[in-house]
Structure formats: structure tokens, C-alpha cells
C-alpha positions as CSV (number, residue, x, y, z in Angstrom):
1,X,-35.5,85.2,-194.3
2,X,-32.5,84.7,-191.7
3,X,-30.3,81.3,-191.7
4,X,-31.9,80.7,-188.6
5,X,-35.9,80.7,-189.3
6,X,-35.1,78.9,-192.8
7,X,-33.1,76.3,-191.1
8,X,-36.2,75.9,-188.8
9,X,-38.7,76.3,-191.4
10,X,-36.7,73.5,-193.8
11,X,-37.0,71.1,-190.3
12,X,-32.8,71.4,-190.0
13,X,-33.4,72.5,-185.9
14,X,-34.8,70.2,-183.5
15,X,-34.5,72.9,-180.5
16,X,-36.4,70.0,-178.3
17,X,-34.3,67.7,-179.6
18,X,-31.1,69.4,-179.1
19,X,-31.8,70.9,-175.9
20,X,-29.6,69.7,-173.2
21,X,-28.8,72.0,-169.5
22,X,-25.0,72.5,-169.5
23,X,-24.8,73.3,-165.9
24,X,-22.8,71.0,-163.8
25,X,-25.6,70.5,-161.2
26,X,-27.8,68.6,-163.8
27,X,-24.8,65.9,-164.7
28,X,-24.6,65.0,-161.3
29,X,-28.1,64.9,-161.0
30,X,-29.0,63.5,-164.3
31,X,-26.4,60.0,-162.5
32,X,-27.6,60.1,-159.7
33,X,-31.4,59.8,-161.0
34,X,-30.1,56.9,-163.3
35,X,-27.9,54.9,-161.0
36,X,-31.3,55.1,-158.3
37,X,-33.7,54.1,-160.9
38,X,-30.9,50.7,-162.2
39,X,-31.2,50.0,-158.7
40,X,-34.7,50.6,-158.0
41,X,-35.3,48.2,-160.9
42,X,-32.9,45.5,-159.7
43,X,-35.1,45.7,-155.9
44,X,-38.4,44.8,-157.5
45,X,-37.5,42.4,-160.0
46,X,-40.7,40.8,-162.5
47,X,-43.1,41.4,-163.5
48,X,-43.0,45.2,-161.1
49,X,-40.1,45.6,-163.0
50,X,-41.7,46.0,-166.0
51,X,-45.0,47.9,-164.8
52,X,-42.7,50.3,-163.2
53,X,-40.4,50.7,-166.6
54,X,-43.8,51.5,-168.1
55,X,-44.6,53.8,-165.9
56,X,-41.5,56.0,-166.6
57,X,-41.7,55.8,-170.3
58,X,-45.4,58.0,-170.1
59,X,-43.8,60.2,-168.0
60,X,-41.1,60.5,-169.8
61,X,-43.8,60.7,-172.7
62,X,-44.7,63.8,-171.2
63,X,-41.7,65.6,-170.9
64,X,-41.3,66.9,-174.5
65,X,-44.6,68.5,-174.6
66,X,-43.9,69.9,-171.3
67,X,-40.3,71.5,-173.1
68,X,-42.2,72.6,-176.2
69,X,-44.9,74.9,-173.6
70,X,-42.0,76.0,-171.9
71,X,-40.3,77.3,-175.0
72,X,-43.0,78.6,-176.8
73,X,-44.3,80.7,-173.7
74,X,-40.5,81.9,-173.2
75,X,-40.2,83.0,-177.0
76,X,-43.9,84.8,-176.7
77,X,-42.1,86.2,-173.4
78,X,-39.0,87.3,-175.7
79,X,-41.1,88.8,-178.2
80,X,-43.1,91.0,-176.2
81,X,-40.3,92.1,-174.1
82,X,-38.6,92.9,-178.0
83,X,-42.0,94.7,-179.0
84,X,-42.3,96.6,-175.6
85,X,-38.1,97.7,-176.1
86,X,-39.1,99.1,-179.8
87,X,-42.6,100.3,-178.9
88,X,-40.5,102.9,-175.9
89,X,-43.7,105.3,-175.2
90,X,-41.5,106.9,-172.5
């Protein structure tokens, strides 16, 4: 078996874990989402401060199954595309 799948099988890679865009774009996104939702939080004060936080936190909730579809479809995506490239009935 390759480094790779044992060090997934053995639980050593988190790839939703670790996953993180690296494009400029998302930093300055990624601030400017934080700094509005401090403020946003400062604005409404108790106790819609703490509805709101809850709020966030099942969305956010939601977000790593939404990242775990979205990788899984784009590695069956990779391995069909890999299976079609060996397969080469032309």
C-alpha cells in the first residue's frame, strides 16, 4: 500500500481538517467576514447576541459535511477521469 493511503488508513491525514484555500482572495475575505460578524455582534448586544452566535455555530456545523461531499464527489470525479484515461477505446 502507498505512504499515502496507509497514512490515511492509520487516521495520520485529516484532509478536512487540514484543508485551507491559499488564494489571496479568501484571506481578505476570510477578515473581512470576521471583522463584520465582531461588529455585528457588538450592534445587537444580549441576549440576540447569543441567539445569533448560536446560529453561526450550526452553520458552521454544516460546513464540514458539506467539504467531505465535495471531496468525495471530486475524488469519484478523479477516478473516473483515471479509469476513462486507462480504459482509451479510441
Amino acid at each position: 500500500m502507498g505512504k499515502i493511503l496507509q497514512a490515511l488508513y492509520e487516521g495520520e491525514i485529516y484532509p478536512e481538517r487540514q484543508y485551507r484555500p491559499k488564494i489571496k482572495e479568501y484571506e481578505k475575505l476570510w477578515k473581512e467576514y470576521y471583522k463584520n460578524h465582531e461588529d455585528f455582534i457588538k450592534k445587537i448586544g444580549s441576549p440576540l447576541d447569543k441567539q445569533f452566535i448560536q446560529i453561526m455555530d450550526q452553520q458552521l456545523d454544516m460546513f464540514p459535511l458539506e467539504l467531505s461531499e465535495t471531496f468525495l464527489d471530486g475524488f469519484r470525479l478523479g477516478a473516473r477521469m483515471m479509469i476513462e484515461t486507462f480504459e482509451d477505446k479510441d
